[in-house]
C-alpha positions, 0 to 999 in steps of 0.5 A: 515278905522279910520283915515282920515290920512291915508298916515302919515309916508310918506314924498313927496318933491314938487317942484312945482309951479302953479296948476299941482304938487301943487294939488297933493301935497295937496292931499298928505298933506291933507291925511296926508303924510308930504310935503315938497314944494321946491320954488325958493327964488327969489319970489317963486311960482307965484301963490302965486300973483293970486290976488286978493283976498289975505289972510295974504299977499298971494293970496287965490288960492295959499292956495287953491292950498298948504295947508296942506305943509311945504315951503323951499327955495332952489336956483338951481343955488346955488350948495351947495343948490341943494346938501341940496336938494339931501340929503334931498331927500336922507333922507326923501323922498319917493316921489318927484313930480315936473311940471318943464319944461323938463330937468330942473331938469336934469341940477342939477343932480335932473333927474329920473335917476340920483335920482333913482339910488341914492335912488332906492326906491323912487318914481319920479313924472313926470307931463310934459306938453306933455308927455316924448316921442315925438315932442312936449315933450320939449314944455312948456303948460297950462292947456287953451292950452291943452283944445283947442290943444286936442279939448275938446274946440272944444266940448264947447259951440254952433256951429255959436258961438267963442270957449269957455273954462272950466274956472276952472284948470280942466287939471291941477287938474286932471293930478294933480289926475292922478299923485296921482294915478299913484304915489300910485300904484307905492308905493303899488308896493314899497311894494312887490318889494322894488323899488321905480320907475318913474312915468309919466303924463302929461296935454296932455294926461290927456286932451286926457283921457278927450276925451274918449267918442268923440275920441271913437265915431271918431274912430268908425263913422269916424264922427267929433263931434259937439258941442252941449252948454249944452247937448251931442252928444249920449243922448237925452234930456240931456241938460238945457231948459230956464224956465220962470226965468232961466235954468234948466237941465234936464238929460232923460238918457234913455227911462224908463226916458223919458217916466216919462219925457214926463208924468210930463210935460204934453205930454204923447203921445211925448213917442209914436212919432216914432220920440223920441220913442227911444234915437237912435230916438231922436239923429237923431231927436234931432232939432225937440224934443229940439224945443217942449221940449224949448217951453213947459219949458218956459212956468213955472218957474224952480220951478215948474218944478222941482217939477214935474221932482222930483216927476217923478223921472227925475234927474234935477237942477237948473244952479246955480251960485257959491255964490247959491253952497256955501250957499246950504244945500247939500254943509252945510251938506256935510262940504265940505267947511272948515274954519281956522282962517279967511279962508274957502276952499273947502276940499278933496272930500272924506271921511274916516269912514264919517269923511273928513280930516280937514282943519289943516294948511294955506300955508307956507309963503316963506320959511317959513320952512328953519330954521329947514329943509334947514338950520339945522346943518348937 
């Protein structure tokens, strides 16, 4: 593939505010689709004040979560503006995206259904908070909610101790993913039929695909998962050991490994212990070999240690802090962080013929396209 636009050509109205539709809208953008977001005028999305810090008057996350866009204002209460809404989706659009409560959109005619027929090629991006169907479908959620609801909470951190959290967006950014996947399938579709259609997801059941693993394990022991701090429930040593000046992680994810593992530290013999010589024996064992393997890490530096692992062929790291990931030569060679003007970003993930699509616009002040997309004649 020679472009790193690869979706160019194709037009996505966002209506969207926070984390969820707006990370999808990104990606679009950012592989080239134009993308067109939709904010209520009376202040807009309210991530734009997630501050600080701020860049050019709007907080830095809202950049994060919205370059690569064009911005309007509509006012859904304004009837002649939800009808400049209608015809620019009638006009342009091949996607629209939004996170909006349930039934919000359908008091302004701007439902699934109502737009599908209008436009039987579009393709209409549901991303709920707990799915279309069921109890809980008109109930509004976040992204911290749905990490403690679906239990992934339940999973995090060490037993005796108060329930944590992942503290980035992780269920808003990957509902925001599975939209974009859900939404080019269905474009793919459009392809060989000429219909577009109705494409839903929500935070719940991204949070619930998240469970994957635990929820199988349940379903098959009948047994509610512990938690564990860094480590797994079915690996063993798989987890982070506190080092003589820090943590490091250290991933033995099967036998050949923890037989290399067991040599670079010093005690070939444990590989030989009934106890750990397989990695059903060491789950069952876990206590015990976590409690020799903690002693022996705390006696050097992570230095040392990673010397040895590496040299063994051992996958291990150092538990770094965000300003250690910014600065690092994997991160610098990469070119994952990008910069305009005053601003740097993290970039997509991806790569098209080794070059990774480029950093080209800020967010879009308030309304900062109505002129020539709301306001022009006709």
């Amino acid at each position: 593939m020679s472009s790193t636009r690869p979706l160019s050509g194709l037009t996505v109205i966002e209506i969207g505010h926070s984390v969820a539709a707006p990370y999808a809208g990104m990606i679009f953008g950012e592989l080239g689709a134009e993308v067109i977001k939709v904010e209520n005028p009376k202040g807009g999305d309210a991530c734009r004040g997630w501050g600080p810090p701020f860049t050019e008057g709007t907080a830095t996350a809202f950049h994060a979560f919205n370059r690569a866009k064009l911005g309007i204002t509509i006012d859904l209460t304004d009837p002649a503006q939800v009808e400049r809404l209608h015809e620019l989706i009638r006009d342009r659009a091949d996607v629209l995206i939004h996170n909006l409560k349930s039934g919000t959109l359908d008091r302004y005619g701007l439902s699934a259904a109502a737009l599908t027929a209008e436009k039987p090629n579009l393709v209409y991006c549901n991303i709920g908070a707990f799915g279309s169907t069921g109890p809980l479908r008109d109930r509004p959620g976040y992204d911290p909610m749905m990490q403690a609801y679906v239990g992934l909470m339940s999973l995090l951190g060490e037993d005796g101790r108060p329930p944590v959290r992942v503290t980035v967006s992780i269920i808003d950014m990957a509902a925001a993913m599975w939209a974009v996947i859900g939404i080019l399938a269905a474009l793919q579709e459009r392809r060989h039929t000429g219909r577009g259609g109705v494409v839903d997801t929500s935070l719940y059941e991204t949070t619930v695909a998240w469970m994957t693993l635990p929820i199988s394990a349940y379903l098959a022991n009948g047994e509610v998962p512990k938690r564990y701090g860094s480590g797994v429930e079915q690996i063993v040593p798989y987890q982070a050991f506190a080092a003589a000046d820090g943590h490091i992680m250290v991933a033995a994810g099967n036998d050949n490994l923890f037989r290399r593992l067991c040599t670079a530290i010093g005690r070939p013999g444990l590989a030989e212990d009934p106890r750990f010589r397989t990695n059903s024996d060491r789950v069952v064992n876990r206590a015990a070999l976590i409690v020799i393997l903690s002693d022996l890490f705390a006696a050097e530096p992570i230095a040392v240690w990673a010397a040895r692992l590496d040299a063994a062929g051992i996958p291990n790291g150092p538990i770094q802090t965000v300003d250690q990931v910014v600065a690092d030569a994997q991160t610098a060679a990469l070119g994952i962080i990008q910069r305009l003007g005053s601003l740097s970003l993290v970039g997509l993930p991806l790569s098209f013929g080794g070059a990774r699509p480029p950093f080209a616009k800020l967010a879009p002040q308030l309304g900062e396209n109505d002129p020539e997309i709301v306001d022009r004649p006709g």
